[in-house]
Every structure is written in structure tokens, then in C-alpha cells.
C-alpha positions as CSV (number, residue, x, y, z in Angstrom):
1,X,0.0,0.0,0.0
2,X,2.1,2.6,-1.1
3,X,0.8,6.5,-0.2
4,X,1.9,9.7,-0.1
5,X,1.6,13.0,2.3
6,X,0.3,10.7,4.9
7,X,2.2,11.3,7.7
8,X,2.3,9.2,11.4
9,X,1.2,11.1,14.5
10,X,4.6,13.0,16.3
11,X,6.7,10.7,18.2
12,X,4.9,7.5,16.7
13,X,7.7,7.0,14.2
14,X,11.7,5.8,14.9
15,X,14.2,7.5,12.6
16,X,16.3,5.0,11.2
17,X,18.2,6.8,8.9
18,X,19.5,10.0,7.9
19,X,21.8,11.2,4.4
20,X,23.5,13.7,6.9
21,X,26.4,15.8,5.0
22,X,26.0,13.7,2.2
23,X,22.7,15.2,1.4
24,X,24.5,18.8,1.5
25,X,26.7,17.5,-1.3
26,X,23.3,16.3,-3.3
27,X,21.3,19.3,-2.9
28,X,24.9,21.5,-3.9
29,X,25.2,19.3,-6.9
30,X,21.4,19.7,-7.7
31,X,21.4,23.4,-7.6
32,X,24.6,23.6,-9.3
33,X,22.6,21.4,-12.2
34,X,20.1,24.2,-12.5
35,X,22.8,26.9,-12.8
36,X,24.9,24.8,-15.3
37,X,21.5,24.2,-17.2
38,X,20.4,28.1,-17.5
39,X,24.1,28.8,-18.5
40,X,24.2,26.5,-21.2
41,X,20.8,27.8,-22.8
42,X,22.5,30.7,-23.2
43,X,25.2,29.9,-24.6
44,X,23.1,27.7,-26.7
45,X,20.7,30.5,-27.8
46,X,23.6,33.2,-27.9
47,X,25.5,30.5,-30.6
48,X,22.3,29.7,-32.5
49,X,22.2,32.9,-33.2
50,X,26.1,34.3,-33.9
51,X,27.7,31.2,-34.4
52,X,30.4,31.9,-36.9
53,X,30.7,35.8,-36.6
54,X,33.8,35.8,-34.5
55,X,36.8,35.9,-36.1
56,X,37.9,32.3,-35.0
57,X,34.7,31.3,-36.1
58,X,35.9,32.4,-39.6
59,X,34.2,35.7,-39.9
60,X,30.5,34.6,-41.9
61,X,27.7,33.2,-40.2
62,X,27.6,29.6,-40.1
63,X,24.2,28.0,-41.8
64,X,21.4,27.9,-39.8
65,X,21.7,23.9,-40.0
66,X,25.1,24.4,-38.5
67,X,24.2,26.8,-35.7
68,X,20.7,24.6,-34.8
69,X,22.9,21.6,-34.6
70,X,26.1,23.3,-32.4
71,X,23.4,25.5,-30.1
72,X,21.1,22.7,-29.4
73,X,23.9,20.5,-28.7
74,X,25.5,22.9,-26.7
75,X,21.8,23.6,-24.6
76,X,21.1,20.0,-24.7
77,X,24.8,19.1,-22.6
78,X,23.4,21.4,-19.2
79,X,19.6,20.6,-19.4
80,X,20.7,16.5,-19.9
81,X,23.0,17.5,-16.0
82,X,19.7,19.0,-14.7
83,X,17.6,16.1,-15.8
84,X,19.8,13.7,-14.1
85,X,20.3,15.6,-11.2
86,X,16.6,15.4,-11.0
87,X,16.0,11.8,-11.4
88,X,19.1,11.0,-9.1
89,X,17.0,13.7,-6.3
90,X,13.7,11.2,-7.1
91,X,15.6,8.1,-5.8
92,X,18.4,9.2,-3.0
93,X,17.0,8.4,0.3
94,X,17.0,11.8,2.2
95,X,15.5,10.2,5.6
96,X,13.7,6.6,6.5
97,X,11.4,6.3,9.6
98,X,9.3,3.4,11.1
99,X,6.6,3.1,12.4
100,X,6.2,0.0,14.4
101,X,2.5,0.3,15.0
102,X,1.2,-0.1,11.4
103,X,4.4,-1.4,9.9
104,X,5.1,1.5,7.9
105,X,8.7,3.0,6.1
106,X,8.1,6.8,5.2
107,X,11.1,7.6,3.1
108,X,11.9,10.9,1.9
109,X,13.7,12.1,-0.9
110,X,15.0,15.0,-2.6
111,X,13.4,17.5,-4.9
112,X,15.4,20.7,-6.4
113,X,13.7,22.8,-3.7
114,X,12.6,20.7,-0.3
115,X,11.8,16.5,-0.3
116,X,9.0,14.2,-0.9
117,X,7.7,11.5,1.2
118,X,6.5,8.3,0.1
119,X,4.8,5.6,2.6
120,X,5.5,1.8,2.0
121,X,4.4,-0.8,3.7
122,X,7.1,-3.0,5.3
123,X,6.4,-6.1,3.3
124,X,6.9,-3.7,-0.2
125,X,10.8,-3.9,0.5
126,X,11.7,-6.4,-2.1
127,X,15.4,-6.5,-1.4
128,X,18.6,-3.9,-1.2
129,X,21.8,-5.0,-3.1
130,X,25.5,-3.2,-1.6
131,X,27.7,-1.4,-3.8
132,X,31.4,-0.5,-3.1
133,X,31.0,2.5,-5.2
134,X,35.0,2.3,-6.0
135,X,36.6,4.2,-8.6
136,X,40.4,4.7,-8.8
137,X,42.0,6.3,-11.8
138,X,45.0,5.4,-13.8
139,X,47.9,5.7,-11.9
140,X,49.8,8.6,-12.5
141,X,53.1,9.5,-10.1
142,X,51.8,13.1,-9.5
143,X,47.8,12.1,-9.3
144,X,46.0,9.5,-7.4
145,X,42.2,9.7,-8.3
146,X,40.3,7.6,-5.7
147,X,36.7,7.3,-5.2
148,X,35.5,6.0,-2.6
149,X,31.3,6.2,-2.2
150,X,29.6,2.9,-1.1
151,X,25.4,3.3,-1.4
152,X,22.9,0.5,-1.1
153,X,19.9,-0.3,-4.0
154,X,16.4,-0.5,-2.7
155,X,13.8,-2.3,-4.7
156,X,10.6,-0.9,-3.3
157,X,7.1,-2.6,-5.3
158,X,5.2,-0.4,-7.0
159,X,8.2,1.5,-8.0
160,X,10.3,1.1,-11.3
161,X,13.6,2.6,-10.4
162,X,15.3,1.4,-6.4
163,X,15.8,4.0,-4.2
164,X,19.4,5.0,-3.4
165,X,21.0,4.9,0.6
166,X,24.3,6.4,0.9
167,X,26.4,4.1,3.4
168,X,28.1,7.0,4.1
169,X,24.7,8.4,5.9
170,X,23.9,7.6,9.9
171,X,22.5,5.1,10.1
172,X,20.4,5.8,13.7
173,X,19.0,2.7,14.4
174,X,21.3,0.0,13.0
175,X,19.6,-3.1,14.1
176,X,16.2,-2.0,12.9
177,X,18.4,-0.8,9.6
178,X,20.1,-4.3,9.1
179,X,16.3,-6.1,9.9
180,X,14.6,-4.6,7.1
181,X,17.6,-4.1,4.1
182,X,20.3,-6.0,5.4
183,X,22.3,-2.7,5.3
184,X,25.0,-4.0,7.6
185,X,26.3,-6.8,5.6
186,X,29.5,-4.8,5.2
């Protein structure tokens, strides 16, 4: 039974989780996405439009073709960032509660401006798979690139894409945590 908006009476829910800092860096990221986005319209538009003027450009401007084609591409680049900054928002895990009476999970997650909550029942968990989230660059003598961002897959019923819980989060009540998504295999 999967709701939304429906929120448990004050003090009837346990927190069980929490993104913590790492939902600063998601939010950052997300507005960033915006910003990049706007900027890169207008670039877009501002190339659409002149592309080929400038004196690098050779000095004629390019066919419309050519200018629709490098503009759009150009626009297309920072509103593709927004988009996926905005379908990443839709499945990282903000905050999960419980509540014990009814058997409840109301997990929140992040929108561009504020969160959504969603209400599952218990039994809707299908299953939550670990990843090491482990990236490390070429080696180079003068730079080491190392990544190092573990986060867990939710299947939830109902819902197509799993929702996404950052290891790295606090985790408040671990027990309870590991019970319903085995999120202390580690």
C-alpha cells in the first residue's frame, strides 16, 4: 500500500536513517545542475544565433543547420546535467522512519527545492543490493584519483527505479536498519 503525504502522529515513528552531510553534497550538486543548465541555454541561444561571426569562427555566419545543430547540442549538454540531477533527487534516500505500530517506512527524498515523502508498507521492501562505489584512476606518479562512495539499491514494489541509501549516511538505528535491508552486511 504505497501512499503519499500521509504522515504518522509526532513521536509514533523511529528515525532509522538520515543522508546527513552527504545530502548537503546532493542538494549542492542539484542546484549547481540548475545553474549549469540556464548557462548553457544561453550559450546555446547566444550560438544559435552568432555562431560563426567571431573571427575564430571564420568571420560569416555559419548556416542555420550548422548553428541549430552546435546550439542545441550545446543547450542539450546542461539541461541533460539538470535532468539527471533530478532523477538522481527522485531516488536518493534523504530520511527513512518506522513506524512500528502499522508497519510502515516513510522515506523521503530530494526534490530541487525541499523532499518528498512516500509511505511503503514494510512487506513492499523487495530487497537492497551493496555497492562498493570504488573508482580509482589510472595511476599517474603526480595524481591519485580515488573514489570512494559505497550506497545501497532498494527495490521498493510499486516502484520502477530502487531508491538510493548512501552508506556513508547515519545510520540511527542500526539493528532495525540491518532487519529490514540488510544494510550491515559490510
Amino acid at each position: 500500500m504505497r501512499s503519499r503525504r500521509h504522515r504518522a502522529p509526532t513521536g509514533a515513528t523511529v528515525p532509522l536513517y538520515r543522508a546527513g552531510r552527504q545530502l548537503l553534497k546532493v542538494r549542492f550538486l542539484m542546484l549547481l545542475s540548475l545553474v549549469c543548465a540556464a548557462g548553457a541555454v544561453w550559450i546555446g541561444l547566444d550560438l544559435v544565433q552568432t555562431y560563426g561571426l567571431r573571427p575564430v569562427d571564420g568571420g560569416e555566419l555559419a548556416p542555420l543547420p550548422a548553428r541549430l545543430a552546435f546550439g542545441g547540442g550545446v543547450a542539450l549538454v546542461g539541461l541533460s546535467f539538470a535532468f539527471g540531477m533530478w532523477l538522481y533527487g527522485r531516488l536518493y534516500v534523504a530520511a527513512i522512519d518506522l513506524d512500528e505500530r502499522v508497519n510502515r517506512l516513510y522515506v523521503r527524498t530530494v526534490r530541487f527545492l525541499g523532499t518528498r515523502e512516500d509511505v511503503f508498507d514494510v512487506s513492499e521492501i523487495l530487497r537492497s543490493e551493496l555497492y562498493e562505489g570504488r573508482f580509482v584512476a589510472p595511476r599517474d606518479e603526480e595524481l591519485m584519483l580515488s573514489v570512494e562512495a559505497p550506497w545501497r539499491s532498494v527495490r521498493v514494489a510499486g516502484r520502477r527505479w530502487p531508491l538510493i541509501v548512501d552508506e556513508r549516511g547515519l545510520f540511527l538505528d542500526p539493528e532495525r536498519m540491518n532487519a529490514l535491508l540488510g544494510c550491515l552486511e559490510r
